[in-house]
Every structure is written in C-alpha cells, then in structure tokens.
N, C-alpha and C positions, 0 to 999 in steps of 0.2 A: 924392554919392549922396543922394536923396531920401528923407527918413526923415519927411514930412509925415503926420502923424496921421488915423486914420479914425476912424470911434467902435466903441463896443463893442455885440458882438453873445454874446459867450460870458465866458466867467469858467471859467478854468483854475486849479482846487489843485493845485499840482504838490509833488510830495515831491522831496527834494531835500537833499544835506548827509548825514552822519553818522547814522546809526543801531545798532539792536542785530545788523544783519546786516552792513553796509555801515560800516566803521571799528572796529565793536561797541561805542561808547559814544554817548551825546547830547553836541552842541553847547554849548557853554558860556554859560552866563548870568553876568556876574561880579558880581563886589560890587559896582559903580555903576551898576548895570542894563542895563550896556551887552550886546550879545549880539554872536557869532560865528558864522556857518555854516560847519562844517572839512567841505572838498572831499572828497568819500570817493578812498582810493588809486586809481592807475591807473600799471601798467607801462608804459604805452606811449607815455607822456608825457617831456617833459623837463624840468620843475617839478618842485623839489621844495619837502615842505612850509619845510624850511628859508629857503627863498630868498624867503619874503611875509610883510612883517610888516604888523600892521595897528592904528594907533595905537602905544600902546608894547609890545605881544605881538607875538612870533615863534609861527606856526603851529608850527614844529618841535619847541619848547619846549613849545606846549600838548599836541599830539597825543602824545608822547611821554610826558610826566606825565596826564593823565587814562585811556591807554591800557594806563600803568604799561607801556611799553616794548614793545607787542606792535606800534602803527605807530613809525615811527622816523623822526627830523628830516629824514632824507636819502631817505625814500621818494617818489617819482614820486607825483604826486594829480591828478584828474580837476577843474581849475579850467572847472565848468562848471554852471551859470550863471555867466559872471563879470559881476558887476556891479559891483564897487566901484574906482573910477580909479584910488584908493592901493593897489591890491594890490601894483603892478608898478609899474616905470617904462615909460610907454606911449607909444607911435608917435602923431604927433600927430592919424592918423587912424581910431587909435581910438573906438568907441564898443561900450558893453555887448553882448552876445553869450551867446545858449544855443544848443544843439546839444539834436537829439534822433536815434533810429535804432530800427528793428527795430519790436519790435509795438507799442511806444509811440507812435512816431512816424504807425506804421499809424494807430493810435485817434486821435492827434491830426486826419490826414487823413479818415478816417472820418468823424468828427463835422464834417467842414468849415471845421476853425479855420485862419484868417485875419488880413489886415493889420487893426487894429483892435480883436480880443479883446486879452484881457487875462492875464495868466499873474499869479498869484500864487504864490509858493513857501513850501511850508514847510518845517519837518523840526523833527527830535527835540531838546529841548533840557532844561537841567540847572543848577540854582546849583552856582556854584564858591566854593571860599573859598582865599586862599592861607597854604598854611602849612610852615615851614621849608625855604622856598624854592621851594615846588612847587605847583602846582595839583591839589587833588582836588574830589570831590563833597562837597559841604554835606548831613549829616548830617538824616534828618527830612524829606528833599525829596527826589519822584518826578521824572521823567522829565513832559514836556508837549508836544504837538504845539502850536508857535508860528508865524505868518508873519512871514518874514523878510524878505522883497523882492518885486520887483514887472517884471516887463516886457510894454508895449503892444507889441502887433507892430505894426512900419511895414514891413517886409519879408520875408520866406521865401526863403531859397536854397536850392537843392543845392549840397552840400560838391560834389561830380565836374565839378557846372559852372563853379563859380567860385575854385578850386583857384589859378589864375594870376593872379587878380586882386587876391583881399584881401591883397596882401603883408603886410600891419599884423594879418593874424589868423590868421597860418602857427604862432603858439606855440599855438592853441586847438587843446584835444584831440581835435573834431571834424575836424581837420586830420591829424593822426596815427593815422587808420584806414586799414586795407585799404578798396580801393573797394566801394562801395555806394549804391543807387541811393536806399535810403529816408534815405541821413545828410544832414540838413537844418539849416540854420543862421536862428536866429530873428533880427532886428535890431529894432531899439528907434525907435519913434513917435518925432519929437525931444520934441516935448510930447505929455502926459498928457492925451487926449479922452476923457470918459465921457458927459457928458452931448450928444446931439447939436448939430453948430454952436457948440459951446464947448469952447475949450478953457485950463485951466486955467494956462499962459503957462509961464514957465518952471520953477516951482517946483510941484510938483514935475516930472520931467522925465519921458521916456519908460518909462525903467528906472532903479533904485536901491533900498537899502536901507534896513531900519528899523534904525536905530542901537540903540535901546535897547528892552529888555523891556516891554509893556504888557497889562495884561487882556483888552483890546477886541482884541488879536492873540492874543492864544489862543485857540486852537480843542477845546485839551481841558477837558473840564468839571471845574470844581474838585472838589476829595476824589473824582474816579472813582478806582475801580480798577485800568484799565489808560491807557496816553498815548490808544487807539483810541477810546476811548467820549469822544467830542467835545457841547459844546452850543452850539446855533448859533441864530442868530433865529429866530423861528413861522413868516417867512416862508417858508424852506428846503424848509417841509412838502410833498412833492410829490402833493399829492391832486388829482388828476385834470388831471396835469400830468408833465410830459417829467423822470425824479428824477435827481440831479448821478448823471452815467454812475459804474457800477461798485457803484453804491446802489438799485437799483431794487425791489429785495424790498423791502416794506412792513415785516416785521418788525423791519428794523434802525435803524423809525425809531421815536419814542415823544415826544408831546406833555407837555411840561414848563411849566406855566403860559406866561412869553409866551415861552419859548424853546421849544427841539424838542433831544432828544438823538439821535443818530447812533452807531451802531456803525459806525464809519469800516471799511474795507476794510484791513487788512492787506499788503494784496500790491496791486500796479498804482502809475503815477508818476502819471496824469495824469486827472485827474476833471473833467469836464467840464459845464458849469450854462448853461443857455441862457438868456439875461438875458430876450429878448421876452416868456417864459414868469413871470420872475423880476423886476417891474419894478422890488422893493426893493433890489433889490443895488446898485444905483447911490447911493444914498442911504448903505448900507453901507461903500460904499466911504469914504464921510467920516465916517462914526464910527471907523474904521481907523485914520485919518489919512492916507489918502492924498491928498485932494481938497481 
C-alpha cells in the first residue's frame, strides 16, 4: 500500500478520548508527565479495556479507578484513533488508523479534507496521583483540553469498499458497523510533510503520539474557568479570513496580548483551519514538537 506523503493543506483539531459526556471523566496526566488518551466505551467492539496495557498501566485498571467503577475493566472501548503500535500485539501489516461516520465525516468531506491535511487530536485531561493502590485526581487541578496525537492522511477509504481487503484492520471498530456509506477510514503519510517538497524523514512519522504533558500542547488557557476557554497564537485571529470551522462568530474570539482566547465550541469532533489562509501554522507546528 502506498502511504507516500503529500503536504498540508488543512489543520484538523479533532476531539477525541474521554470526556465529561463520553467515559465521564478526563484522561490522565500522571506523575511523570506521561499522558493517556482512554478510548471512550463502545458495545460493538471486541476490545476490551482490560486487554491494552500501555507501558506498565492496564487501561482496565485505570478506567475503573478514576471512573470509581461506573466503566469497568471488561467493557468493550471504541480504539479509535489507534495510533500507538504497543496497544496490541499487531499484524505485521499494520499501520495507525481513524475512522470517522455520520455528520462528522459529512463536515470532514464538506470542507474538502484530504491525503495531505493533517489531523491533530485532542481531548480532556487530568493529574493523577496514586494512592493506596488506586488512581484518583490530584487535588487543586482542573480538567485541560491537551493534544495528544497526530495523523497525516496519505489515504481515505470507505470501510464498504475495502471490508475484504485490510485483513490486518478487521479488529478496528470502524469494521464493526452496520453498513454505511459515509464510514471512512483515514491512513497515515509514511512520513510527516508540512512544509512543501520536505519531508521531515522518519522521525517523526505519519501518525503517533505525544508521550508526555507539555504547555506548548495545551490548548486551554491557564487559570480559565472552564477546559473550553482555550489560548492560542494571535495568528489564529480570523479577521478577514476563512475562522477554524465551527468558530466563525467573532464574539467567541478576544485578543489577548500576542495570544487570542477562543471560547472553543462545546459540541462538534472536528474543526477545521485552512493553512493557505493560515501560513503560521506550519511554523506551529514545531513549537509543538511535531517537526
């Protein structure tokens, strides 16, 4: 399969993982800054959180103790985005994998996204601290919308058409739907191209995650009120310019010395920023750490 790199034309925040509706708790940040994204549940799967550990944590054991019992070790979870090799033990023709459907996927198609953009994901997360054997939340600490991972598209399928072919991606829960013509499977750049005619070589690669907690991945503004009120660069600002889809009322934006605050959107997975319009975001992207 040809997974050769195109460059980027769009910049996708995709939410994604655990939240107050979806699991009902945040993701965990632990005490060596390392971070988790817990797959929110899904019946229709055959994963359960028990069965992926990731370093020396068992998802089943975290989901369990931060959720104080309401997900449980043995519940079915939606492993989607999968991007990380160690979840599983993997077929050797493997490679990272999102799935999208329904009006999500519509907006994705709507706005034209492509082999090339770039998906950033984020979702809700939390310090943990462990104690008496259990994982809770760390005392004195809110909730923060953090980015966790990352996938180039080098490919776009329909799950209906290629149903007999990815044998190696019959466990993806985009595989375990009734049919549907919008359910679409995203694959991964082998390498990471942003800037045009370069491409960053192996490291980092198409798709992958950020191991650990950083500032410059945070997207919510320190001491806000809620995880939604985000601060992002002055570039962001979309004055007299195309605003990241889902943002487009002017009220929800506010100039903050050299950053801009964002009253983020609530509801919706995938917010879409047109880089032509946007030429700092490439540059962004390496203060990240992506690049």
């Amino acid at each position: 399969m040809n997974l050769g790199g195109k460059d980027m034309q769009r910049l996708i925040l995709s939410r994604k993982g655990f939240d107050s509706s979806a699991g009902g708790v945040p993701s965990p940040i632990f005490p060596d800054g390392r971070i988790i994204s817990l797959p929110i549940p899904d019946r229709r799967t055959n994963l359960r959180y028990k069965d992926i550990d990731v370093w020396n944590y068992n998802l089943g054991a975290i989901v369990d103790d931060l959720t104080r019992g309401k997900v449980r070790p043995d519940w079915n979870l939606h492993l989607d985005p999968d991007l990380n090799p160690n979840h599983l033990i993997r077929h050797e023709d493997w490679c990272p994998t999102f799935g999208q459907v329904g009006a999500a996927q519509g907006h994705l198609e709507n706005q034209k996204v492509s082999a090339g953009d770039l998906f950033l994901f984020f979702g809700l997360f939390q310090e943990v601290e462990g104690k008496k054997g259990r994982w809770k939340f760390l005392r004195n600490t809110t909730p923060k919308h953090l980015i966790w991972g990352w996938l180039q598209i080098g490919k776009i399928v329909k799950v209906d058409d290629i149903k007999d072919q990815l044998d190696w991606a019959k466990y993806h829960p985009h595989f375990n739907r009734p049919e549907d013509k919008s359910n679409t499977l995203y694959l991964p750049s082998r390498y990471l191209h942003i800037i045009p005619g370069i491409s960053t070589g192996t490291i980092p690669g198409g798709a992958g995650i950020f191991e650990h907690f950083s500032e410059q991945r945070q997207l919510t503004a320190p001491e806000a009120p809620n995880s939604t009120l985000w601060e992002l660069p002055a570039w962001f600002f979309p004055e007299s310019k195309p605003a990241l889809t889902y943002h487009g009322k002017m009220d929800r934006w506010q100039r903050k010395e050299e950053n801009v605050l964002l009253k983020s959107a609530s509801r919706g997975q995938e917010f879409i920023l047109q880089t032509e319009h946007y030429p700092e975001a490439k540059s962004w992207l390496n203060e990240i750490g992506l690049t």
